[in-house]
N, C-alpha and C positions, 0 to 999 in steps of 0.2 A: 921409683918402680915403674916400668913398663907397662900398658895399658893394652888389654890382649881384647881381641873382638870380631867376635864369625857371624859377618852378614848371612844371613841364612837364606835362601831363599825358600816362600812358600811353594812355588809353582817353578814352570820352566816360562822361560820368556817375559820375566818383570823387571829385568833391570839391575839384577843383583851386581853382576860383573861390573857394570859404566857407573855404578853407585859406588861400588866399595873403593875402585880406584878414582872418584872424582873425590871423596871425603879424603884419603889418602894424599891427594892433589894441595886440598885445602890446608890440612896439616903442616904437611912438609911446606907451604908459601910459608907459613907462620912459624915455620923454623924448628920443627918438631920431625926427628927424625923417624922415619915411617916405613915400613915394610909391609908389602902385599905378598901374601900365601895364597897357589892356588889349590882349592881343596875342590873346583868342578873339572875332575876328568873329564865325565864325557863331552863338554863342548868346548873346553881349553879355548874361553873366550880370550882369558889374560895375554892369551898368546900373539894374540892382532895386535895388539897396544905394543910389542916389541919388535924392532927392527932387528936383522940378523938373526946370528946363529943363539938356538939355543939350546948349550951343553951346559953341565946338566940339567935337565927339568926337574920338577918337582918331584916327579916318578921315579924318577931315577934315585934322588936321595933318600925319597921313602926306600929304596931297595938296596944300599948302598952305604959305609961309612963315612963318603965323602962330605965335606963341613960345608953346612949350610952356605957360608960365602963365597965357594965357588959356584951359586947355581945365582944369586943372583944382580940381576939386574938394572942399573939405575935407567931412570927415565929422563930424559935427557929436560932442560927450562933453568931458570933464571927462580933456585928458592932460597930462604934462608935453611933451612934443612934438609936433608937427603929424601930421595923416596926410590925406594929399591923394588923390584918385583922376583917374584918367580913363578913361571906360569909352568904348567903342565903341557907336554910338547911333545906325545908321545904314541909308536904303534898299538895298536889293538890288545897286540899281546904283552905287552910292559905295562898297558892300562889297567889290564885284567889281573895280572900279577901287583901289581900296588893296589888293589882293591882288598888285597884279602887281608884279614886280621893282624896279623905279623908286620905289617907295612903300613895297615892305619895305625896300628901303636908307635912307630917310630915318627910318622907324620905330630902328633903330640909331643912328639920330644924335638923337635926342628922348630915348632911354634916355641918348646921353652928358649931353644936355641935363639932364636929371632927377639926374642924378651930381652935376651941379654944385650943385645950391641942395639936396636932399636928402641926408641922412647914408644911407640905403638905401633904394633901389629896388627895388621888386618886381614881375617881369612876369607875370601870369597868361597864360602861353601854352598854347596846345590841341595834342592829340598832332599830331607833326613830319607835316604834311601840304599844307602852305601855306607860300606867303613868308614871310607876318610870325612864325609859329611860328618855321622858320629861322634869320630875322633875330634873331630874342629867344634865340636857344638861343645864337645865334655872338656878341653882340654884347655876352654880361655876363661876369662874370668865374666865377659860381658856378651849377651847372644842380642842380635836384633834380626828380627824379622822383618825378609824385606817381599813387600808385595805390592802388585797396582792395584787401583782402587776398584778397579771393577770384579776381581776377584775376592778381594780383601773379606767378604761376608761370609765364605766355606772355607778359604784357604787357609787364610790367620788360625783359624780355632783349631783345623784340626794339625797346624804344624806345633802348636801350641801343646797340643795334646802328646807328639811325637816327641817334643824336649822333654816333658814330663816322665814318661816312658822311660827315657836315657836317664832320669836325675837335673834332669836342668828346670832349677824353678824361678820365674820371670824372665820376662824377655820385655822390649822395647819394641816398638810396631814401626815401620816404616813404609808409609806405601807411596808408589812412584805414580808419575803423570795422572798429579789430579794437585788442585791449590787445598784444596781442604777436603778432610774427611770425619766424620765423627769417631770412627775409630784407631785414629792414627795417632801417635807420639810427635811423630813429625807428618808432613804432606811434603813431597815435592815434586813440583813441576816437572811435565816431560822435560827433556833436554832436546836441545836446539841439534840437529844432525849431528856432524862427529865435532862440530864446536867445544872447548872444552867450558865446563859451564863454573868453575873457581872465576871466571874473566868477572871484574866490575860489573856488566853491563848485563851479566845473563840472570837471565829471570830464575834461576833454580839457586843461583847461588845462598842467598840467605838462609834457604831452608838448607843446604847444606849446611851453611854454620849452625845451623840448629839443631842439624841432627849430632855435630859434630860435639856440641856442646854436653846435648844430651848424652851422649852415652860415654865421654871422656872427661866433661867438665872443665875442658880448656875454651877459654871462649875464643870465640874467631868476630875480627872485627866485619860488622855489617856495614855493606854499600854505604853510601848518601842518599837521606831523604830524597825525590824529586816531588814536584808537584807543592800545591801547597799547602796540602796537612801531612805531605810524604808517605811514608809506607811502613804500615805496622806490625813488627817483626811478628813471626807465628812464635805463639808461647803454648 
């Protein structure tokens, strides 16, 4: 069975989008067939990550019967499993029209679609303020909250409070650019520029498999100790 999961972001600007496709990354090295949903219209970060054309977007199929696997996209590397995207790639007014209730309902039915031919699914959704956010929160089976740490003390609780709201009870806390936090599930490391951070050598990598472990239970093999008591994974 397929592992369904809407990084949610608390705020704008935490990191949500370079999180959900670096866990995504990690995945699909370890041979786990993976698909990225984009459920943030307004900033269609997913979209930078692809080169070319891209017909259809996300918006499109939310508005449309066309099958999920025309919209998307692999990401080109060297893995044992697939990792496919579809970003949102769209005008003002196609944004505005896949916003509205009729079209986040079908975006839930494209995540079930994605279930089927993907071993896990990942929605990059934007803080709960929109349909499709909604839709991606109510429609997976696992939500993680993703926020930086210097936010994490207002933002956490009351996104926390907005799943609620929807029916969504627990979630997993993930907060970016910081090694540790007392409120986090996971911590992880800023990332190094547009480096990708799944590489051996990058300092975020671990706590990706941490998080990856956490909310899917596949574990992902950690680096090599260095030093001489080495490095001790975040539990």
């Amino acid at each position: 069975m397929s592992e369904t999961i809407a990084f949610v972001g608390a705020a704008g600007g935490v990191g949500t989008t370079r999180l959900t496709l670096e866990c995504g990354r990690l995945l699909a090295a370890d041979g786990v067939d993976t698909t990225v949903l984009d459920a943030a219209y307004g900033t269609q970060g997913l979209s930078d990550q692809v080169a070319g054309r891209i017909a259809p977007d996300m918006t499109a199929l939310c508005l449309s019967e066309t099958p999920l696997e025309e919209g998307l996209i692999d990401i080109p590397g060297e893995r044992a499993g697939r990792l496919s995207v579809c970003p949102a790639h769209a005008s003002f007014e196609r944004l505005a029209r896949a916003k509205r209730p009729d079209a986040a309902e079908r975006f839930g039915e494209r995540i079930e679609a994605a279930a089927r031919h993907a071993d896990c699914v990942l929605v990059d959704t934007p803080p709960l303020a929109t349909n499709p956010a909604v839709a991606a929160a109510t429609a997976v089976e696992t939500v993680a909250v993703v926020c930086d740490g210097d936010r994490a003390e207002s933002a956490v609780p009351r996104t926390e409070d907005r799943l609620a709201d929807i029916g969504v009870d627990g979630s997993t806390t993930l907060l970016t650019r910081t090694s540790s936090h007392p409120d986090a599930d996971v911590a992880v490391p800023a990332f190094e520029s547009a480096t990708t951070a799944t590489t051996p050598d990058s300092p975020a990598r671990d706590a990706l498999a941490d998080a990856v472990e956490v909310l899917t239970g596949i574990r992902i093999e950690r680096s090599e100790p260095s030093g001489l008591f080495g490095r001790v994974p975040f539990r």
